[in-house]
MMTF fields as JSON, N, C-alpha, C and O atoms, coordinates in Angstrom:
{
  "mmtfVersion": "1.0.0",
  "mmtfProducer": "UNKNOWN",
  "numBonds": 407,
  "numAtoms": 408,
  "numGroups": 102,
  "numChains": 1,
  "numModels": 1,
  "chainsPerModel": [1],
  "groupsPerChain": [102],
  "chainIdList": ["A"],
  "bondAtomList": [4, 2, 8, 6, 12, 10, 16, 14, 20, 18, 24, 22, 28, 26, 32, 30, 36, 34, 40, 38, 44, 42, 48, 46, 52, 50, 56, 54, 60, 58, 64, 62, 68, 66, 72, 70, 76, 74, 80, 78, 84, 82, 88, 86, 92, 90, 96, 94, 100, 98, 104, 102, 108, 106, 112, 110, 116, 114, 120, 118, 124, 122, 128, 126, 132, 130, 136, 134, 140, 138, 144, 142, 148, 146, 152, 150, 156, 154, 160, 158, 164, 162, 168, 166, 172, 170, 176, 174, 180, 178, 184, 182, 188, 186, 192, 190, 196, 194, 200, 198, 204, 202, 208, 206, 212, 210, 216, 214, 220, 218, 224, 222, 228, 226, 232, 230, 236, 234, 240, 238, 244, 242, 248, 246, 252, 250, 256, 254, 260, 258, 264, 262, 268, 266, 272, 270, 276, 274, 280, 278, 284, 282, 288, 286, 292, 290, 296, 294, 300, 298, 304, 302, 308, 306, 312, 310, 316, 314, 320, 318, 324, 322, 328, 326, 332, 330, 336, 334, 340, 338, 344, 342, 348, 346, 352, 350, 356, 354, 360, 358, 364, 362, 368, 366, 372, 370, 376, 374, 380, 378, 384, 382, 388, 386, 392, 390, 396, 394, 400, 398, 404, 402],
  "bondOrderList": [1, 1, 1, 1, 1, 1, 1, 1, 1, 1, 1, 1, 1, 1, 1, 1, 1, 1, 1, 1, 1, 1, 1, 1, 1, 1, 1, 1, 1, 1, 1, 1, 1, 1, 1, 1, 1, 1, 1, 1, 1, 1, 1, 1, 1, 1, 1, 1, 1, 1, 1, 1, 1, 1, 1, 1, 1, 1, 1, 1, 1, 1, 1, 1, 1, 1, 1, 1, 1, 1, 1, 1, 1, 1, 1, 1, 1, 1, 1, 1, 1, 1, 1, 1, 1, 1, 1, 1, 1, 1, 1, 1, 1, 1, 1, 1, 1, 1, 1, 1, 1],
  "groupList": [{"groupName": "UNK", "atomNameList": ["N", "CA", "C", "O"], "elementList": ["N", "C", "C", "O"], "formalChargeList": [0, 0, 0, 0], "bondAtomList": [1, 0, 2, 1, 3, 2], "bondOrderList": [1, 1, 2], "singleLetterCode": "X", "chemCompType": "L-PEPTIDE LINKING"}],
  "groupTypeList": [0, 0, 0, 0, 0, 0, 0, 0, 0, 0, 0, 0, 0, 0, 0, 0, 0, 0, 0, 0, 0, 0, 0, 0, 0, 0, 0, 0, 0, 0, 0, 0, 0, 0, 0, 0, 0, 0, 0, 0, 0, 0, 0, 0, 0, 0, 0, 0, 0, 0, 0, 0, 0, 0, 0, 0, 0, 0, 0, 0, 0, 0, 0, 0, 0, 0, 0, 0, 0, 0, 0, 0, 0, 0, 0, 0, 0, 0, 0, 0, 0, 0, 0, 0, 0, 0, 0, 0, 0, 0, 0, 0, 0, 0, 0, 0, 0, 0, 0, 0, 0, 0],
  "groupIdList": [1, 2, 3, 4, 5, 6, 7, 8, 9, 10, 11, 12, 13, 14, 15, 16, 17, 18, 19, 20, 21, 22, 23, 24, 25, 26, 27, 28, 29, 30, 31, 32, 33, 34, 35, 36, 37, 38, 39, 40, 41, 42, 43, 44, 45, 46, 47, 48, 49, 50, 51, 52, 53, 54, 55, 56, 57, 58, 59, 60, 61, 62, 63, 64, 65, 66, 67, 68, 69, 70, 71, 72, 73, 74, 75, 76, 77, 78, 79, 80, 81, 82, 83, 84, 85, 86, 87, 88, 89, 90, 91, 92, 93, 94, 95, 96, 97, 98, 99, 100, 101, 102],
  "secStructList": [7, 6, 6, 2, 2, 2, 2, 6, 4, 4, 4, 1, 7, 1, 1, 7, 6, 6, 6, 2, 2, 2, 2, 2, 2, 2, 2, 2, 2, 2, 2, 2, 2, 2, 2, 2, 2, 2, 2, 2, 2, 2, 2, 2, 2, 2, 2, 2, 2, 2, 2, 2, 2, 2, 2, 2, 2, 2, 2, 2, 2, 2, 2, 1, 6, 6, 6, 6, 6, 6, 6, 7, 7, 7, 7, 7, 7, 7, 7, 1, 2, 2, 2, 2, 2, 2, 2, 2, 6, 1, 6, 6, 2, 2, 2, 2, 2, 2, 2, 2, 2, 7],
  "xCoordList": [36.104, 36.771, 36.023, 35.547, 35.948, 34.976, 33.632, 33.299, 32.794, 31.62, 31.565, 30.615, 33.046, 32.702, 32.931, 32.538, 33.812, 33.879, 32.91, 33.292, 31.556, 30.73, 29.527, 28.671, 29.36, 28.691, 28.753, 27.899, 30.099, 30.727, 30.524, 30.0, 30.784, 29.935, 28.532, 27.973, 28.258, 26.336, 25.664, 24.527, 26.531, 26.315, 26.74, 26.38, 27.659, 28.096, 27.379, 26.975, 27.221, 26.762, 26.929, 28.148, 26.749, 26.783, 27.699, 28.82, 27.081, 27.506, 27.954, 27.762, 28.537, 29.021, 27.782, 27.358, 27.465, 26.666, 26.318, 25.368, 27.205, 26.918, 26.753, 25.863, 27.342, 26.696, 25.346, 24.655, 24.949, 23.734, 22.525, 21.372, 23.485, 22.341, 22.633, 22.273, 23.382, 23.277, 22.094, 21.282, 22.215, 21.259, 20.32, 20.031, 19.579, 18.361, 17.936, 16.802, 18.966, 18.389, 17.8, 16.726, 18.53, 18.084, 16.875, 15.795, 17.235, 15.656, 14.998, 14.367, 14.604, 13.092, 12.812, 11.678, 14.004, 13.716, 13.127, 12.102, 13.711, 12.944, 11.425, 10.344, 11.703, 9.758, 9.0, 7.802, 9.665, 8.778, 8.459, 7.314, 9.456, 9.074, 7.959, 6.85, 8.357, 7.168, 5.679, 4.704, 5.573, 4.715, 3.235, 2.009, 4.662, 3.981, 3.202, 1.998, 3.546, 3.453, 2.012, 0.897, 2.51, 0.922, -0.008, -0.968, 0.0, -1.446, -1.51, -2.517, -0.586, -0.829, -2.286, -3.507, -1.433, -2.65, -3.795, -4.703, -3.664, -4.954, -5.957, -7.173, -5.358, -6.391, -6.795, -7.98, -5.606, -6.816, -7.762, -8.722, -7.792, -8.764, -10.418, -11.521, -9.716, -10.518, -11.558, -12.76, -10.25, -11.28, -12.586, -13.736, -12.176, -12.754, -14.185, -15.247, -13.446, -14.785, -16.237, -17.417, -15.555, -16.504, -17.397, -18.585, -16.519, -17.404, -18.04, -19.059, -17.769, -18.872, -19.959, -21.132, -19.616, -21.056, -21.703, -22.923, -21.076, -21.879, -23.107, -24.294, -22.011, -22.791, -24.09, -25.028, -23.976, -24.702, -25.693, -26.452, -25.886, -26.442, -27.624, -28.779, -27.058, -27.69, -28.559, -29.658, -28.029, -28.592, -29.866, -30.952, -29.777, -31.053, -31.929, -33.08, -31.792, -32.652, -33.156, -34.315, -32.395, -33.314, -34.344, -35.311, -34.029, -35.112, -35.988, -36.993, -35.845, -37.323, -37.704, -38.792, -36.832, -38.001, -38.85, -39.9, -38.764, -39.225, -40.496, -41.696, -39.956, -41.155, -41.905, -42.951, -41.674, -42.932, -43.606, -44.192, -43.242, -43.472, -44.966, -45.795, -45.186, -45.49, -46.091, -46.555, -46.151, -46.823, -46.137, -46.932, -45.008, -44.662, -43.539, -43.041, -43.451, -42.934, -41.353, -40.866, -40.814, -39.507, -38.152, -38.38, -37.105, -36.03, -35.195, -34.076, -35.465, -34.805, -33.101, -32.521, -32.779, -31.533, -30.532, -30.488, -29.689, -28.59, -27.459, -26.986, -26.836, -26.425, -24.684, -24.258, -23.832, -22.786, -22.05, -20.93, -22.96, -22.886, -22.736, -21.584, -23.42, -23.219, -22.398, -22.145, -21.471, -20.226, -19.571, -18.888, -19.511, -18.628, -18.534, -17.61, -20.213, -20.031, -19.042, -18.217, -19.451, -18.791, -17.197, -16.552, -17.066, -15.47, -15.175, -14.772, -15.337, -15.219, -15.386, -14.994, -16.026, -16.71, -15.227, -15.376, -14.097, -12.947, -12.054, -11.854, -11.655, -10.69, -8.955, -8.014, -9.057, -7.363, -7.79, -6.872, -9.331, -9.595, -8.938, -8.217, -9.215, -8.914, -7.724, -7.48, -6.597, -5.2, -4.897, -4.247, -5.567, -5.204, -5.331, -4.292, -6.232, -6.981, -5.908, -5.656, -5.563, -4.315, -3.265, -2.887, -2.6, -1.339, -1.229, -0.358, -2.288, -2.269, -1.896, -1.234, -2.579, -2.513, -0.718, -0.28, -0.009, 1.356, 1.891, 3.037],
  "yCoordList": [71.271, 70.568, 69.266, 69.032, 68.272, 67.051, 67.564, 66.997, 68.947, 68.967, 69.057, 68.775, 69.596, 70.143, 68.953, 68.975, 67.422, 66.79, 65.621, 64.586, 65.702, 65.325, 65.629, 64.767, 67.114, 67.701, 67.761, 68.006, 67.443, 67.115, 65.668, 65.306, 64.651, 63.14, 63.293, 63.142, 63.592, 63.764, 64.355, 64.181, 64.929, 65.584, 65.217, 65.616, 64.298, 63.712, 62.5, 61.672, 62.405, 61.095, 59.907, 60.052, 58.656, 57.324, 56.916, 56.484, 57.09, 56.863, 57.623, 58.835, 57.163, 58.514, 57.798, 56.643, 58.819, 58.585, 57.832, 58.036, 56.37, 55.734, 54.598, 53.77, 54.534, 53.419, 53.728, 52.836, 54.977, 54.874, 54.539, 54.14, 54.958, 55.19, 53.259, 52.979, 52.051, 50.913, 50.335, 49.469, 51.205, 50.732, 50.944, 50.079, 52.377, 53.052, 51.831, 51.462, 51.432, 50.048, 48.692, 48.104, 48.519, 47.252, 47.412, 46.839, 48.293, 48.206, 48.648, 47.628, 49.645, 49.717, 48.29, 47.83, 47.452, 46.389, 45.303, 44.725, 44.978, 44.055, 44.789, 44.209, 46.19, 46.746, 46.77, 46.984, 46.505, 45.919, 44.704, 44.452, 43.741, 42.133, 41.965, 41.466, 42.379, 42.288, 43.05, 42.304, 44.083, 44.722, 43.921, 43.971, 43.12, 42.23, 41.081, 41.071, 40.189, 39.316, 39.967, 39.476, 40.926, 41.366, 41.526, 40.759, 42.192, 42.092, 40.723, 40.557, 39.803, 38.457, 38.251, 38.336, 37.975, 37.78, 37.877, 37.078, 39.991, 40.374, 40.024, 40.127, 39.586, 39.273, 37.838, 37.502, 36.841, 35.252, 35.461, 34.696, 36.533, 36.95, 37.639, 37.442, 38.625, 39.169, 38.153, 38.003, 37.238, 36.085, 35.427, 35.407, 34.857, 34.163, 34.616, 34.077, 36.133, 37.014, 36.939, 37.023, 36.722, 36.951, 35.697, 35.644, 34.665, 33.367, 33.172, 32.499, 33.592, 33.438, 34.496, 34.277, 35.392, 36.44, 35.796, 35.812, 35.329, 34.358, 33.468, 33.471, 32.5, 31.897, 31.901, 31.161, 33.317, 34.02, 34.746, 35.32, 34.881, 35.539, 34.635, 35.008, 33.122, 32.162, 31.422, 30.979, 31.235, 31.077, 32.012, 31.505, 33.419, 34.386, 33.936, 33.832, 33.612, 33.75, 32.28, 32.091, 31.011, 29.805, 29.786, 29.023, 30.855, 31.339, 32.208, 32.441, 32.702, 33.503, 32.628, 32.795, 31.688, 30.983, 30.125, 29.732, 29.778, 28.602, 29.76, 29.544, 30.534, 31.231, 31.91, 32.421, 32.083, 32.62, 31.591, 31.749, 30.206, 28.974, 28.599, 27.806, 29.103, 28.988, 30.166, 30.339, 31.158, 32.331, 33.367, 33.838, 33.58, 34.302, 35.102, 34.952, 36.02, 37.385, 36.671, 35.574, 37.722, 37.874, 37.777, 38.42, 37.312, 37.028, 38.037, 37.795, 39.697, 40.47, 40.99, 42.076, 39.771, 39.991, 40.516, 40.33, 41.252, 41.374, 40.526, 39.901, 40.383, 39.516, 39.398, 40.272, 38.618, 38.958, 39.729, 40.241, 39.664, 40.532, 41.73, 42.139, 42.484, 44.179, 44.381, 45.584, 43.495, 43.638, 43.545, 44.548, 42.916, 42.493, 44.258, 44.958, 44.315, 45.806, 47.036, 47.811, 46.869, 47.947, 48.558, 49.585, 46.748, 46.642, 47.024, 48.175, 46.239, 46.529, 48.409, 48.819, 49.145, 50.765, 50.911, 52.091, 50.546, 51.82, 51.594, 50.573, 52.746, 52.582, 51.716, 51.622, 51.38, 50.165, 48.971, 48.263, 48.291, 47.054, 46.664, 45.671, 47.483, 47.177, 47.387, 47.067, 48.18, 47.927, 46.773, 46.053, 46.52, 44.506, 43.921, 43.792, 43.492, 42.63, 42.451, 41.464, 43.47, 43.6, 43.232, 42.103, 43.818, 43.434, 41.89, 41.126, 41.678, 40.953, 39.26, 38.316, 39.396, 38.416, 37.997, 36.862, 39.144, 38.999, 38.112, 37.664],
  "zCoordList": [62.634, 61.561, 61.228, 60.118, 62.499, 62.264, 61.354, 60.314, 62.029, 61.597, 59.902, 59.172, 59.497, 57.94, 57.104, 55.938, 57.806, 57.476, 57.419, 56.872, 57.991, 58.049, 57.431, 57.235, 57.021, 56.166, 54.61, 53.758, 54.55, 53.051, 53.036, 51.982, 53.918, 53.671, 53.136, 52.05, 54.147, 54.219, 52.73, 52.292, 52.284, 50.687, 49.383, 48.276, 49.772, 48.553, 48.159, 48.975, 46.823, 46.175, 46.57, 46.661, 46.945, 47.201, 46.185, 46.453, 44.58, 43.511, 42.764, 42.86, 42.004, 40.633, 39.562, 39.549, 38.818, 37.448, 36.745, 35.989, 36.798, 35.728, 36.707, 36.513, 37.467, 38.879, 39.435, 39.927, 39.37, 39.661, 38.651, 38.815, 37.283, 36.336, 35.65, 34.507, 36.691, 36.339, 37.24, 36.914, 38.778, 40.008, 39.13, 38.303, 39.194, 38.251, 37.182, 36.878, 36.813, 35.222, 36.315, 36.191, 37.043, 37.415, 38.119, 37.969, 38.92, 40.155, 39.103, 38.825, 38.099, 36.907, 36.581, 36.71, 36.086, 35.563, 36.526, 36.164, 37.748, 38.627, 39.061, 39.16, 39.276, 39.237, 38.483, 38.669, 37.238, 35.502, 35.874, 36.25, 35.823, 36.337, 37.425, 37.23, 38.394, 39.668, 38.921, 38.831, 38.554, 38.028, 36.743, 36.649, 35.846, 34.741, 35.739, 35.482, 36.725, 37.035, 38.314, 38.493, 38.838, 39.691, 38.416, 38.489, 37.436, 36.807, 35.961, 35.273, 35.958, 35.697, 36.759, 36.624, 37.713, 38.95, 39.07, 39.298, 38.736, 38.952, 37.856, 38.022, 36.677, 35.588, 35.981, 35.995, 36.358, 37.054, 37.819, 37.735, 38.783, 39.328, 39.253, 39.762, 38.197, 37.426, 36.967, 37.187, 35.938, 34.928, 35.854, 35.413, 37.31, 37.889, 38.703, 39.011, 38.875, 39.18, 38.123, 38.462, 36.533, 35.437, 35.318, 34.998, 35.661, 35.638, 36.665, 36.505, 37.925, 38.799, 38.644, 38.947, 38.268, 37.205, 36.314, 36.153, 35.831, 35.002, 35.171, 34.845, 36.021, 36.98, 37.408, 37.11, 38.528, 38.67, 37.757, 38.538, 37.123, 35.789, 35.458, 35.254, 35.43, 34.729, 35.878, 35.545, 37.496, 38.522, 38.514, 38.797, 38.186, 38.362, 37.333, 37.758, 36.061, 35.116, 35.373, 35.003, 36.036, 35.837, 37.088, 37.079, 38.396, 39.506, 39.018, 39.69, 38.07, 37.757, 36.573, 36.022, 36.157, 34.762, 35.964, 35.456, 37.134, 37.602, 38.624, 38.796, 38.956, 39.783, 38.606, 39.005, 37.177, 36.783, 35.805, 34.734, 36.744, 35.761, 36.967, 36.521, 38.208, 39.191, 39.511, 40.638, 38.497, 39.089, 40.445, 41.258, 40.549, 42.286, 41.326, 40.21, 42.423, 42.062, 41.34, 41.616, 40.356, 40.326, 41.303, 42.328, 41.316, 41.936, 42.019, 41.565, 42.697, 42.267, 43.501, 43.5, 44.343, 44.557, 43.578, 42.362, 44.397, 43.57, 43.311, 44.26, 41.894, 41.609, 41.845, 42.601, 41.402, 41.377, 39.98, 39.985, 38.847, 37.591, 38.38, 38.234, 39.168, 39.594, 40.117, 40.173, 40.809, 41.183, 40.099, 39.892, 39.477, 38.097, 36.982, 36.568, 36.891, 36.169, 36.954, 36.469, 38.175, 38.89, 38.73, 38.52, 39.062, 39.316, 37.252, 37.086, 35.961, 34.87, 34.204, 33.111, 35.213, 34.549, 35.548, 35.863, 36.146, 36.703, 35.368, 34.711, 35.234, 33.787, 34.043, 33.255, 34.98, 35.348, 34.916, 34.503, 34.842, 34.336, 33.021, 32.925, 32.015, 31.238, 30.634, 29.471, 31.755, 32.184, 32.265, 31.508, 33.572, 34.037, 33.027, 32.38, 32.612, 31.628, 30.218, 29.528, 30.172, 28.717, 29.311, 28.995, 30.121, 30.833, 30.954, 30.54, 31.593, 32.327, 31.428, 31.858, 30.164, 29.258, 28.977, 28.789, 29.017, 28.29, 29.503, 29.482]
}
């Protein structure tokens, strides 16, 4: 008798329909909120990645204006631009990057 009354707990709904379908509204909505505000983030990040590419970019080209001002080979480390392309060629960047502005 206990067991069937325990099996009929164990199976029934928490909620009826429209209580769940109020839970269902809120938790989408606080995982929208949290959601907007991580690719906030990830785009300051992003941004900061681009300027130190930059950076970088402009660091390489004033080491090879000065070594071929001097005659010696090219400066051919890699830069932080190839990280920058890398991370920019996955198709979510330009997810973040939009999101991320609002």
């Amino acid at each position: 008798m206990y067991q069937s009354k325990i099996v009929k707990i164990e199976n029934a709904p928490l909620l009826n329909n429209a209580e769940r379908d109020e839970v269902q509204k809120e938790v989408l909505l606080i995982a929208d909120r949290n959601r907007a505000e991580q690719f906030q983030e990830a785009k300051v990040l992003l941004d900061k990645i681009k300027t130190i590419s930059d950076n970088s970019l402009e660091l390489k080209e004033k080491t090879n204006d000065i070594l071929k001002q001097i005659g010696a080979n090219s400066y051919t480390k890699d830069m932080v631009i190839g990280f920058l392309k890398q991370v920019s060629n996955v198709p979510m960047f330009n997810i973040v990057m939009k999101e991320g502005k609002k």
